[in-house]
TIMARZA-206887 format. One record per residue: x, y, z of N, C-alpha, C, O in turn; residue number from 1; residue in one letter. Coordinates in pm, 1 decimal. Layout:
<recs>
REC        nx        ny        nz       cax       cay       caz        cx        cy        cz        ox        oy        oz  panu  drennu
REC         X         Y         Z         X         Y         Z         X         Y         Z         X         Y         Z   NUM       A
...
</recs>
This chain:
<recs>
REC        nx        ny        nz       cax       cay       caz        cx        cy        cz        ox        oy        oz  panu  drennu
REC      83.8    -117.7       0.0       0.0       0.0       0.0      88.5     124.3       0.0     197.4     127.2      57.3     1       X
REC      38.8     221.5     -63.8     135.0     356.5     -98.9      67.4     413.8      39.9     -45.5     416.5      88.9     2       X
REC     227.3     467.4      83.3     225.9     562.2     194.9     174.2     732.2     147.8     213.0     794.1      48.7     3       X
REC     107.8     764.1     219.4      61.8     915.4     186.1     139.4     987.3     314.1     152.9     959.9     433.4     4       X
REC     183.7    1095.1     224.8     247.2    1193.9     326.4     227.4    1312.4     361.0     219.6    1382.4     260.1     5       X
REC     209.0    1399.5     500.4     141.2    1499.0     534.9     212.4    1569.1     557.2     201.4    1676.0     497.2     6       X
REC     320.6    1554.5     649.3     431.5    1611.3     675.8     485.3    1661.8     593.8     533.5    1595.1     502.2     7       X
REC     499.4    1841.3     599.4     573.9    1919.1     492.7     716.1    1868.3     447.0     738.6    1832.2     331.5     8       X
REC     795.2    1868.5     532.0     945.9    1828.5     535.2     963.0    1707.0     462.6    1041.6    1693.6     368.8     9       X
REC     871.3    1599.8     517.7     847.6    1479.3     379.1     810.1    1488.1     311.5     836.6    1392.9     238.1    10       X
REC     699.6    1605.0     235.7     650.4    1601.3     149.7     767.6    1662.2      20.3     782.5    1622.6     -95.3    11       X
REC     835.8    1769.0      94.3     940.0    1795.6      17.2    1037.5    1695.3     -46.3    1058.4    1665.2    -163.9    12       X
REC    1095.1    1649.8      80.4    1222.7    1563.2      60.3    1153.8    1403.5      -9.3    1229.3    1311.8     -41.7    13       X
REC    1040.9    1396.7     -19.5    1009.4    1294.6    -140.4     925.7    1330.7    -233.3     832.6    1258.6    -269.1    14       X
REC     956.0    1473.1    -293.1     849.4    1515.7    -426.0     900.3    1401.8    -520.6     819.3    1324.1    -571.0    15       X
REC    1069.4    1389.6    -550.7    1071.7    1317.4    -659.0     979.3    1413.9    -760.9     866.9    1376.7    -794.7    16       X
REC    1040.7    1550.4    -810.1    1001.8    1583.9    -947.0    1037.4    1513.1   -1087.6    1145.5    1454.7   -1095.6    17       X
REC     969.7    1515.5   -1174.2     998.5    1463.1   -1315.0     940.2    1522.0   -1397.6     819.4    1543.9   -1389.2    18       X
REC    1035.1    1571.2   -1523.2     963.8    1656.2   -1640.4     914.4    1550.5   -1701.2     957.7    1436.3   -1686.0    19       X
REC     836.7    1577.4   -1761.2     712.0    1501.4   -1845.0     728.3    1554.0   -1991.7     675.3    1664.6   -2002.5    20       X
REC     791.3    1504.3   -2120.9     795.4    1499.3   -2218.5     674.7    1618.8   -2304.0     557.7    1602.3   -2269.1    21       X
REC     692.0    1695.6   -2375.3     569.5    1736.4   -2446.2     525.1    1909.9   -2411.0     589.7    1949.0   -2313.8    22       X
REC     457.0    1988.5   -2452.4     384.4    2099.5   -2382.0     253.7    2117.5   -2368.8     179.5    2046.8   -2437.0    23       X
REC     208.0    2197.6   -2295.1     103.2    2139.5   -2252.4      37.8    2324.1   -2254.2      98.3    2428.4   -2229.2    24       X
REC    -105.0    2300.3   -2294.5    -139.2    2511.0   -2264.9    -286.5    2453.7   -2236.0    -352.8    2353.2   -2261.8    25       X
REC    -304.5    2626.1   -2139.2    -433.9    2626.2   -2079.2    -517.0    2714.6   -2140.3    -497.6    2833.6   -2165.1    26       X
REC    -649.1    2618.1   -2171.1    -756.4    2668.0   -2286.5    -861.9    2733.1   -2240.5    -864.5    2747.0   -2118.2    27       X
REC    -956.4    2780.6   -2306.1   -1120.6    2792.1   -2260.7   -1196.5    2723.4   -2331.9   -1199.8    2754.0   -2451.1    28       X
REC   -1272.2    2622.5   -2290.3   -1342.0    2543.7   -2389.4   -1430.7    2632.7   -2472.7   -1422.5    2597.6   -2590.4    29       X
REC   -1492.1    2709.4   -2460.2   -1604.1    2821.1   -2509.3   -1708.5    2683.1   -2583.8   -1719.3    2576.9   -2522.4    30       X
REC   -1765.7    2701.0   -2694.8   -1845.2    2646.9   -2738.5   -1826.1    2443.9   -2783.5   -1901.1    2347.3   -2798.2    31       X
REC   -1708.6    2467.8   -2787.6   -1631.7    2346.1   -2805.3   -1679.7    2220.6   -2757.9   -1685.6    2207.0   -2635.7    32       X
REC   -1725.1    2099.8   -2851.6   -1728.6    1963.5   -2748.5   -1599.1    1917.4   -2708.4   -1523.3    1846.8   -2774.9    33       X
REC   -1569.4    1992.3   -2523.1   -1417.0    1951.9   -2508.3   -1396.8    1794.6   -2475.1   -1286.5    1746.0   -2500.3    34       X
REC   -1493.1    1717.0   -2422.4   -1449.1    1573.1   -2405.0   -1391.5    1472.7   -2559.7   -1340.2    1360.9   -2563.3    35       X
REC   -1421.4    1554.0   -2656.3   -1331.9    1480.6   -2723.7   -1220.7    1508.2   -2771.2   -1168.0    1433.0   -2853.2    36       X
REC   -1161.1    1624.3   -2728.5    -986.7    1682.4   -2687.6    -962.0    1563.2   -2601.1    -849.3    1551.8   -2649.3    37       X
REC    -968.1    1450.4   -2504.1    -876.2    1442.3   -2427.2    -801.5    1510.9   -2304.4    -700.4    1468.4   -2248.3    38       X
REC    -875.7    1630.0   -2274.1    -756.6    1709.9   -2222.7    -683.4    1623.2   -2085.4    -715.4    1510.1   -2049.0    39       X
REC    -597.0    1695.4   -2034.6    -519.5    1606.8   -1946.7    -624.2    1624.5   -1795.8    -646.5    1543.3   -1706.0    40       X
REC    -678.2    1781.9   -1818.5    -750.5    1829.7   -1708.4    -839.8    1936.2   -1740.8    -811.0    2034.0   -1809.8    41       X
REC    -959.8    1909.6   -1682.2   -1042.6    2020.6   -1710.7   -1134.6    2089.6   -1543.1   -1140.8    2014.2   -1445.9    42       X
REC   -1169.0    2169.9   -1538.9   -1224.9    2273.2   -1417.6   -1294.7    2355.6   -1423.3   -1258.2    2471.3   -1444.1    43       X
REC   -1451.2    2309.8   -1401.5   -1567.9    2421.9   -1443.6   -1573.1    2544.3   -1344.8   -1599.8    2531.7   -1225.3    44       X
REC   -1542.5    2674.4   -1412.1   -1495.2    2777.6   -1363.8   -1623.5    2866.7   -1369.9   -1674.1    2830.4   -1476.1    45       X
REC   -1702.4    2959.6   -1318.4   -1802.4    3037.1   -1338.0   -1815.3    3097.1   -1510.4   -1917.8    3095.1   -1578.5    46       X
REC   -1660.4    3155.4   -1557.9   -1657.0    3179.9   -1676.2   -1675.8    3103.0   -1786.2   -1707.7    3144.7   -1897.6    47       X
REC   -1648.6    2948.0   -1742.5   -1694.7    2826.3   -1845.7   -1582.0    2740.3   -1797.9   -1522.3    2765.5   -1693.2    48       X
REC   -1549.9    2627.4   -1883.3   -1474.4    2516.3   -1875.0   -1371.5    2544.8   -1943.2   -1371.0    2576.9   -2062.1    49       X
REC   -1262.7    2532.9   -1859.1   -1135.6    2553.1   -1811.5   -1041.4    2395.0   -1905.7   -1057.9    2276.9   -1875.1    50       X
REC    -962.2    2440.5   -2002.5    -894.6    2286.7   -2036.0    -692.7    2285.7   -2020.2    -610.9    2376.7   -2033.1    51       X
REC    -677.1    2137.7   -1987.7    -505.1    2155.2   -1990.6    -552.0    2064.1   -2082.6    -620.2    1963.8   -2061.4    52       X
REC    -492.9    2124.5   -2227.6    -435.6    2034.6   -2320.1    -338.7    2000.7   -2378.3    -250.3    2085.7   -2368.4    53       X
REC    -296.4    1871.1   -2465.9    -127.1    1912.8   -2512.4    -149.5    1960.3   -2639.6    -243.3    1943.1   -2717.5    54       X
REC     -24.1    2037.0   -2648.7      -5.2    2148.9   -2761.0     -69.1    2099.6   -2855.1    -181.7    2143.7   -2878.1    55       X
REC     -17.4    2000.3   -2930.6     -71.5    1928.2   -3059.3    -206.1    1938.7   -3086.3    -252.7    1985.9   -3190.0    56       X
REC    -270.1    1893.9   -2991.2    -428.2    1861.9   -2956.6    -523.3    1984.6   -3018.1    -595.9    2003.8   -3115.7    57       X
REC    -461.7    2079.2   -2859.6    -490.4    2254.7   -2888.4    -445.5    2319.6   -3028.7    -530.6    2406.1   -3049.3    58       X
REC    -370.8    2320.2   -3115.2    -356.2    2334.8   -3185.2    -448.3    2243.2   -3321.2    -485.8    2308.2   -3418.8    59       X
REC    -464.9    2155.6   -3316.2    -527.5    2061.3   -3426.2    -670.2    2148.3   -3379.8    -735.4    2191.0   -3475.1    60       X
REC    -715.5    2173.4   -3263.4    -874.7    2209.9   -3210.2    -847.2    2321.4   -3279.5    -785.0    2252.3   -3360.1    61       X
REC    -837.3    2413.6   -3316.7    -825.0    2560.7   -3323.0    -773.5    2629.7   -3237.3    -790.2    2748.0   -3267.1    62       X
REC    -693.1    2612.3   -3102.0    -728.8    2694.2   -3002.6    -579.6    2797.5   -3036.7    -505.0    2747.3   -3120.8    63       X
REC    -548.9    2889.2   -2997.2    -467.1    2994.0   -2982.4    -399.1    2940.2   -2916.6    -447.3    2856.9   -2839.8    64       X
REC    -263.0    2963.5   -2918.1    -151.4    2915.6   -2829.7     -56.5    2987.5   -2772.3      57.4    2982.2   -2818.5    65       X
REC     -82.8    3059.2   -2673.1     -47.0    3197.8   -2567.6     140.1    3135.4   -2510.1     255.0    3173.0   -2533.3    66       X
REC      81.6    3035.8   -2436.3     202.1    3020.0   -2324.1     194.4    2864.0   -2299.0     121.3    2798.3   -2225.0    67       X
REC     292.8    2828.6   -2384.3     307.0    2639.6   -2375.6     392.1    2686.5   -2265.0     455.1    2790.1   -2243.5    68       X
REC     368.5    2550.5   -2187.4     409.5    2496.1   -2038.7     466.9    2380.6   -2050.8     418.3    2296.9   -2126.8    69       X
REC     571.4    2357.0   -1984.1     626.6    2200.9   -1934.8     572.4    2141.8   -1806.3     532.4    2217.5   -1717.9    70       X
REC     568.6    1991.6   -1789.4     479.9    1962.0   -1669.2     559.5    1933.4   -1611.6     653.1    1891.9   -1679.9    71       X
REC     584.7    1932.4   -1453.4     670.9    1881.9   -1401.5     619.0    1800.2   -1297.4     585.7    1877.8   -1207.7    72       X
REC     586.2    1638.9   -1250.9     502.6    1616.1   -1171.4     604.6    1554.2   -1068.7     701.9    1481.0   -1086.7    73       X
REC     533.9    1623.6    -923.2     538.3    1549.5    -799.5     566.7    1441.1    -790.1     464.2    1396.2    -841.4    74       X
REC     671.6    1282.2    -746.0     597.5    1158.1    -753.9     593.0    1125.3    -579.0     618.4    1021.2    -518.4    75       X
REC     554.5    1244.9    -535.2     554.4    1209.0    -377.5     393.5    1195.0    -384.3     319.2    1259.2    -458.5    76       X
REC     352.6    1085.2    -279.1     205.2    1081.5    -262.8     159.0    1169.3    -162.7     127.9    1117.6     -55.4    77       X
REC     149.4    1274.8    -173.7     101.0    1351.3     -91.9     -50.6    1405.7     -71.2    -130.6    1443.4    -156.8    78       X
REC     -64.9    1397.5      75.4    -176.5    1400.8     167.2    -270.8    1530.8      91.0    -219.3    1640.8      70.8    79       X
REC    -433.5    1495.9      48.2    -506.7    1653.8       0.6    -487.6    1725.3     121.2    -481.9    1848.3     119.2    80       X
REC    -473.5    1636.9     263.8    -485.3    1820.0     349.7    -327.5    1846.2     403.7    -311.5    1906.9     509.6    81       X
REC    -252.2    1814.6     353.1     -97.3    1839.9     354.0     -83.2    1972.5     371.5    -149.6    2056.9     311.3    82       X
REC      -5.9    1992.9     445.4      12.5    2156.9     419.9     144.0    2199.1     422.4     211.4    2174.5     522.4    83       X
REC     205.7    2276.5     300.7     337.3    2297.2     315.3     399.1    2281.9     132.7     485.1    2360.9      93.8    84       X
REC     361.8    2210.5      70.1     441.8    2163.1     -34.2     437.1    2276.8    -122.8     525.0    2357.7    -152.2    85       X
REC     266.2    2262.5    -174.9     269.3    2417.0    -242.1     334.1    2534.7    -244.8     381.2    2605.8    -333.6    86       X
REC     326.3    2539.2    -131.8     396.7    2658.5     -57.7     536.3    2707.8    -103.9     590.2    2811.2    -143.6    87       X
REC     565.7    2578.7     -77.3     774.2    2531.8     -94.1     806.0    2529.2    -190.9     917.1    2573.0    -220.6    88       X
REC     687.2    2454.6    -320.3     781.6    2464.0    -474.6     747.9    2631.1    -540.3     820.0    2711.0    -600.1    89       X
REC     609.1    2635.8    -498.1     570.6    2793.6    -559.9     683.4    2893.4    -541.3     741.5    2958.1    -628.4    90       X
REC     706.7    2892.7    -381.6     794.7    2996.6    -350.3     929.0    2980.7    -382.2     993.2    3085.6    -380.4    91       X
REC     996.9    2867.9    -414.2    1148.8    2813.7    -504.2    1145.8    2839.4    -607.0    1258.6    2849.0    -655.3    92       X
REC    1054.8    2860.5    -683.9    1067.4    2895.1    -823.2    1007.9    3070.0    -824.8    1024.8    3130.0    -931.0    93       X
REC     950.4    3135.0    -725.3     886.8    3266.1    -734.6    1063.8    3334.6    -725.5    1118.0    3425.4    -788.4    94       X
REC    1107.7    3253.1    -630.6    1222.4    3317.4    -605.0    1307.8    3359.8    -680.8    1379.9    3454.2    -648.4    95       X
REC    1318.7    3287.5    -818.6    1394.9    3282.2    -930.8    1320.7    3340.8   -1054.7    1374.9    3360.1   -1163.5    96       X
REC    1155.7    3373.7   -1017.7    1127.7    3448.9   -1118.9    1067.3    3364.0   -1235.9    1040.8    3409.2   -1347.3    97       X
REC    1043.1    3189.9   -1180.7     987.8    3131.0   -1280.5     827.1    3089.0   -1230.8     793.0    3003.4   -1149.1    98       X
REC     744.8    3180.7   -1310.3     615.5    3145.1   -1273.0     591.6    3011.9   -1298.7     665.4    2944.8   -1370.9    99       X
REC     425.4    2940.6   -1206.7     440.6    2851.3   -1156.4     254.0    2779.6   -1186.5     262.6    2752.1   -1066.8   100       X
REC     163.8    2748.2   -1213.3      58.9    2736.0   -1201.8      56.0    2560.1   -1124.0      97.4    2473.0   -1200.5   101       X
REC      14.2    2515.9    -994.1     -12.5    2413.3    -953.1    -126.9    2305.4   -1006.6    -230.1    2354.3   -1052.5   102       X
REC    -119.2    2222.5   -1004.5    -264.4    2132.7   -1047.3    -248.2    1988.4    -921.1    -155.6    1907.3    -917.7   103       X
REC    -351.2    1993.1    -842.4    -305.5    1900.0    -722.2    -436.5    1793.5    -804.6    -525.7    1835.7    -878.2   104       X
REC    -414.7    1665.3    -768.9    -466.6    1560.0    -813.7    -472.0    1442.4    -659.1    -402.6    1450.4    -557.8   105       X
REC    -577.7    1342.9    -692.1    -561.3    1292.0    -637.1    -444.7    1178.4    -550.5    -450.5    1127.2    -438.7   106       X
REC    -338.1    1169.6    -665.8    -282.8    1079.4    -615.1    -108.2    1231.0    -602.9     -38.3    1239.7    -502.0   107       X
REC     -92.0    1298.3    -700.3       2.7    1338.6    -743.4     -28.8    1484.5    -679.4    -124.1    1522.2    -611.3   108       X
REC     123.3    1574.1    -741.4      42.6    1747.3    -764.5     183.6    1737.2    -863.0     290.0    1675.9    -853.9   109       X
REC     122.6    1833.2    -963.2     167.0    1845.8   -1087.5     207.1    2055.5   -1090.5     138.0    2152.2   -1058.2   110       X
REC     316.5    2045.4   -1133.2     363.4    2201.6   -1200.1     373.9    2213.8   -1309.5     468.4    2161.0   -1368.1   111       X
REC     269.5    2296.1   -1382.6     326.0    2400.3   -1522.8     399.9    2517.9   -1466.7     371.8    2600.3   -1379.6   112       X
REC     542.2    2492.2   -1573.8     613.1    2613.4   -1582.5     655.1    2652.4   -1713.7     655.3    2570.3   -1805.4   113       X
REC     688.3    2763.2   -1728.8     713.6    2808.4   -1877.5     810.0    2730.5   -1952.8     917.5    2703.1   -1899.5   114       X
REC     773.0    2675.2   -2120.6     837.1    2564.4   -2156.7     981.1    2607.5   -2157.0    1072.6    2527.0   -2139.7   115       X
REC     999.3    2735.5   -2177.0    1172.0    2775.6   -2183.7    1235.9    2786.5   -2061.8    1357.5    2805.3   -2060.0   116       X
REC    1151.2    2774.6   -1926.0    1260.3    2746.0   -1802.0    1209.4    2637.7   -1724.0    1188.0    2644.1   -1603.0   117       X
REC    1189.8    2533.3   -1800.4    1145.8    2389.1   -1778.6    1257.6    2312.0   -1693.8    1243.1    2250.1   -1588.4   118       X
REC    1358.5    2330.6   -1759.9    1507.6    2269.7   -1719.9    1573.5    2365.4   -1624.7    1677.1    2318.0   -1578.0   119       X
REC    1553.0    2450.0   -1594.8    1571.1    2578.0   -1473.6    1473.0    2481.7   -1343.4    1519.8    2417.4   -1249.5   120       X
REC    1346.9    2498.7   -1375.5    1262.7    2465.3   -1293.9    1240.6    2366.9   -1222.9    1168.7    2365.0   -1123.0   121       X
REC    1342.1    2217.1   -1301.0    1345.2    2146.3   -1257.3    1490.2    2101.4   -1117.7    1500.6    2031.1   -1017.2   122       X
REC    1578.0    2199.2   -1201.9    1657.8    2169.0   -1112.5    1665.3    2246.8    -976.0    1741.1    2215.6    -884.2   123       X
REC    1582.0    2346.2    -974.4    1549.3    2416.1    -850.5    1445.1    2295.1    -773.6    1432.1    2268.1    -654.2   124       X
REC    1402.1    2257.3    -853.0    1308.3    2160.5    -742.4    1385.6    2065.7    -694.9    1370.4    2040.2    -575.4   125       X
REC    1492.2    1984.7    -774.5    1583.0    1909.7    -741.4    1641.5    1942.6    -583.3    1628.3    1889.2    -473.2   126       X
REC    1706.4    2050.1    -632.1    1777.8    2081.6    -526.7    1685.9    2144.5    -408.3    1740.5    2160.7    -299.2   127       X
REC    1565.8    2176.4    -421.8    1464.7    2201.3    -253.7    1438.0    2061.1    -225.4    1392.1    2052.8    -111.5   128       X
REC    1450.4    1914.9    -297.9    1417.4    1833.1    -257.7    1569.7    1758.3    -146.1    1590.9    1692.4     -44.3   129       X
REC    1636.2    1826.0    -253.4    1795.7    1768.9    -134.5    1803.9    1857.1     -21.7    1846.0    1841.4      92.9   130       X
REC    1767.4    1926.6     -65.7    1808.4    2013.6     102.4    1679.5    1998.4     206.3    1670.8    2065.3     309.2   131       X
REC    1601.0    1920.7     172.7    1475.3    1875.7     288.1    1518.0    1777.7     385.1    1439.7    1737.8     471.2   132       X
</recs>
């Protein structure tokens, strides 16, 4: 059975980040039938439905393509009422000036960061995970 972890300090010192191949941009479904995009994630927002799709996808749909993202996911199992992690990667990368959008999931929590400081982003997480 997978251990879930609550504890900030563990949650850090076992993110185990990993870039995830590909880019990925955040859409507005507007009129769109989005369930047959695939998207990776979607979030009904007051303004409408909210999509993470990969580039290719978004692009084949019509959609405009603002700000491709690299994913960088968590492989720590961390606790939904955890408190602390967010906190720790947001503010490691605010620090350096690389914006950050979170996506927490049930099993995972996942970072988009800008596809050109993907490899920046990762190794800052690297290294908040060694120094936990």
């Amino acid at each position: 059975m997978t251990q879930v972890v609550s504890d900030a300090r563990e949650m850090v010192a076992g993110m185990t980040p990993k870039l995830k191949s590909g880019q990925y941009v955040f859409c507005a479904a507007g009129d769109r039938d989005w369930t047959l995009l695939r998207p990776l994630a979607m979030f009904r927002e007051a303004e409408g439905v909210s999509l993470i799709l990969e580039r290719g996808a978004a692009e084949a749909a019509g959609f405009a393509i603002a700000a491709p993202m690299a994913l960088i996911t968590l492989n720590v199992y961390s606790a939904l009422d955890g408190v602390g992690l967010t906190a720790a990667v947001s503010g490691a990368l605010a620090r350096v000036g690389i914006a950050c959008n979170m996506v927490a999931a049930l099993h995972h929590d996942h970072v988009f960061v800008p596809i050109e400081r993907a490899d920046e982003a990762l190794a800052i997480l690297l290294a908040l995970q060694a120094g936990a």
